[in-house]
BAGULUM-121261 format. One line per field, with one value per residue: residue number from 0; residue in three letters; y, x, z of N, C-alpha, C in turn. Coordinates in steps of 0.02 Angstrom, whole numbers. Example, Ala and Ser with C-alpha at 12.3 -4.5 7.8 and 13.67 -1.06 7.14 Angstrom:
seq	c(0|1);
type	c(ALA|SER);
nyy	c(-284|-112);
nxx	c(660|642);
nzz	c(390|354);
cayy	c(-225|-53);
caxx	c(615|684);
cazz	c(390|357);
cyy	c(-165|2);
cxx	c(660|645);
czz	c(390|394);
***
This chain:
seq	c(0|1|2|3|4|5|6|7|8|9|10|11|12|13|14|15|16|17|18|19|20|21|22|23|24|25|26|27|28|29|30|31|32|33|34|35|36|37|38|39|40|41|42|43|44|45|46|47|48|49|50|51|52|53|54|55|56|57|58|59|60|61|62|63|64|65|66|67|68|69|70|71|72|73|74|75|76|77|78|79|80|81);
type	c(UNK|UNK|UNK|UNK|UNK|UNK|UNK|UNK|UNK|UNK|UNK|UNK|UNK|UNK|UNK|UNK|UNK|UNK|UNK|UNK|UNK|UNK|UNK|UNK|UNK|UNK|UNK|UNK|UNK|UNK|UNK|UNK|UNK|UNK|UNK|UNK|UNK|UNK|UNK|UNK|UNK|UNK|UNK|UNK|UNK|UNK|UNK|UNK|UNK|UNK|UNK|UNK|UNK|UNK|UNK|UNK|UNK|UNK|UNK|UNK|UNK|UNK|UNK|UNK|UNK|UNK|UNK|UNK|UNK|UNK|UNK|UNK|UNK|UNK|UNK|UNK|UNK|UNK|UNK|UNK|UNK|UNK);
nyy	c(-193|-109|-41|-83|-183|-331|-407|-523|-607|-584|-438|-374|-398|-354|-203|-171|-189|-109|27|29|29|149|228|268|307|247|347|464|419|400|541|597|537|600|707|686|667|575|518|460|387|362|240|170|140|65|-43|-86|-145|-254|-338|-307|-250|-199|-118|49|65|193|236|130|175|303|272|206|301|384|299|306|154|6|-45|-182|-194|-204|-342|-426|-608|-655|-776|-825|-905|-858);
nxx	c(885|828|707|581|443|426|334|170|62|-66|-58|-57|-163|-248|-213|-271|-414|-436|-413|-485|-588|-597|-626|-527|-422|-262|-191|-244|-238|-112|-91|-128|-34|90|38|66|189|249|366|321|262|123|154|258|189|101|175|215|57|58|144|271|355|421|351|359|393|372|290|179|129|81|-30|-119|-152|-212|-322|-391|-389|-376|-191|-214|-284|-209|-149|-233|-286|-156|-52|50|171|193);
nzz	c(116|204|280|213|168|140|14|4|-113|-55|28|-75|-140|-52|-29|-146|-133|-27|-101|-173|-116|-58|-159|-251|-398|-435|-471|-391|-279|-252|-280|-156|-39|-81|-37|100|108|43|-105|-180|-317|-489|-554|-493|-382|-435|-470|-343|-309|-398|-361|-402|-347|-195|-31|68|226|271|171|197|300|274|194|282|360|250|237|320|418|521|549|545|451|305|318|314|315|275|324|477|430|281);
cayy	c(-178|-79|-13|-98|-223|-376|-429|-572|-590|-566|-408|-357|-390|-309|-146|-162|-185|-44|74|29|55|203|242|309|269|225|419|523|388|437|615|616|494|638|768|667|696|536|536|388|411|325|179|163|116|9|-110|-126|-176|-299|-389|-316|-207|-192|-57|55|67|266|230|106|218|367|243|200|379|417|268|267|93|-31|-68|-255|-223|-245|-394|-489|-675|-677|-832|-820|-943|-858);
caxx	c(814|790|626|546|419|413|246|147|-10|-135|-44|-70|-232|-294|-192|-304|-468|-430|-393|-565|-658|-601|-643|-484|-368|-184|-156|-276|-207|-15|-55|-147|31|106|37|71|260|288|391|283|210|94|208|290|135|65|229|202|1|84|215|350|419|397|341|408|350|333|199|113|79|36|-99|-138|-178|-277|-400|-406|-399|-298|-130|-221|-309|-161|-112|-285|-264|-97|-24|104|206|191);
cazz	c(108|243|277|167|202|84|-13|-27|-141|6|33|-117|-137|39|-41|-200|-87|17|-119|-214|-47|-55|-237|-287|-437|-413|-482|-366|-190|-236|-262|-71|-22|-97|11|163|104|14|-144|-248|-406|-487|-586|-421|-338|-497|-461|-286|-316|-451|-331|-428|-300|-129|-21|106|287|266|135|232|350|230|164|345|378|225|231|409|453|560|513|526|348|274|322|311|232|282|383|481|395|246);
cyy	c(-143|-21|-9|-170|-284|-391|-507|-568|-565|-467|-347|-349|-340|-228|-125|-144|-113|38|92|30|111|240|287|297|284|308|474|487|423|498|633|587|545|718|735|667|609|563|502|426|346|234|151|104|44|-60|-142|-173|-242|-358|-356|-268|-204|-117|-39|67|126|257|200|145|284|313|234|272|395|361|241|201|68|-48|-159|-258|-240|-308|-449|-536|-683|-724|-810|-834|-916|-796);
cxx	c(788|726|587|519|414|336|250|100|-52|-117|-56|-154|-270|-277|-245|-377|-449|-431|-474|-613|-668|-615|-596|-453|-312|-156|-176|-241|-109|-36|-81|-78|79|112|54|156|299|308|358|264|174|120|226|233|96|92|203|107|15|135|267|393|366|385|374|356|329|254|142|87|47|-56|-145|-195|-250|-341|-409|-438|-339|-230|-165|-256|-274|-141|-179|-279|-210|-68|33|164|221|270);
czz	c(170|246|243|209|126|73|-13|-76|-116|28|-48|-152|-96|20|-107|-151|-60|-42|-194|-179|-57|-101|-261|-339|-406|-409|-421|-268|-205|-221|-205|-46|-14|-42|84|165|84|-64|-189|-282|-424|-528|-533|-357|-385|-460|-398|-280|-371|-420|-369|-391|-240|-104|39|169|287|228|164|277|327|218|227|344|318|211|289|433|488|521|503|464|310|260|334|264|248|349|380|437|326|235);
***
């Protein structure tokens, strides 16, 4: 699994939040992901907002970039332990 970051729920969530701040759908955030020279699509991206697949550290930081916030939005809600 390299370079991939595993999910929790909270992670998942904070990726949903972020992506309805920004008022985008799942289709119009890949195809900006897209121009930042990721390969996702929008199924691709569904899963990972779903828990059913994880994501990759490139993306997080595409998403980083286009809703300019901290890498700590991500990970709000999340205990260590978890």
């Amino acid at each position: 699994m390299k370079g991939l970051i595993l999910q929790n729920v909270s992670l998942q969530t904070n990726l949903r939040r972020l992506r309805a701040s920004a008022g985008l759908s799942q289709r119009e955030l890949t195809a900006k992901m897209n121009l930042l020279g990721s390969t996702i699509d929008r199924n691709t991206y569904t899963k990972i907002e779903l828990g059913t697949r994880n994501i990759k550290v490139t993306d997080l930081v595409a998403l980083q970039q286009i809703y300019k916030v901290d890498f700590g939005e991500f990970f709000k809600g999340i205990a260590p332990h978890e």
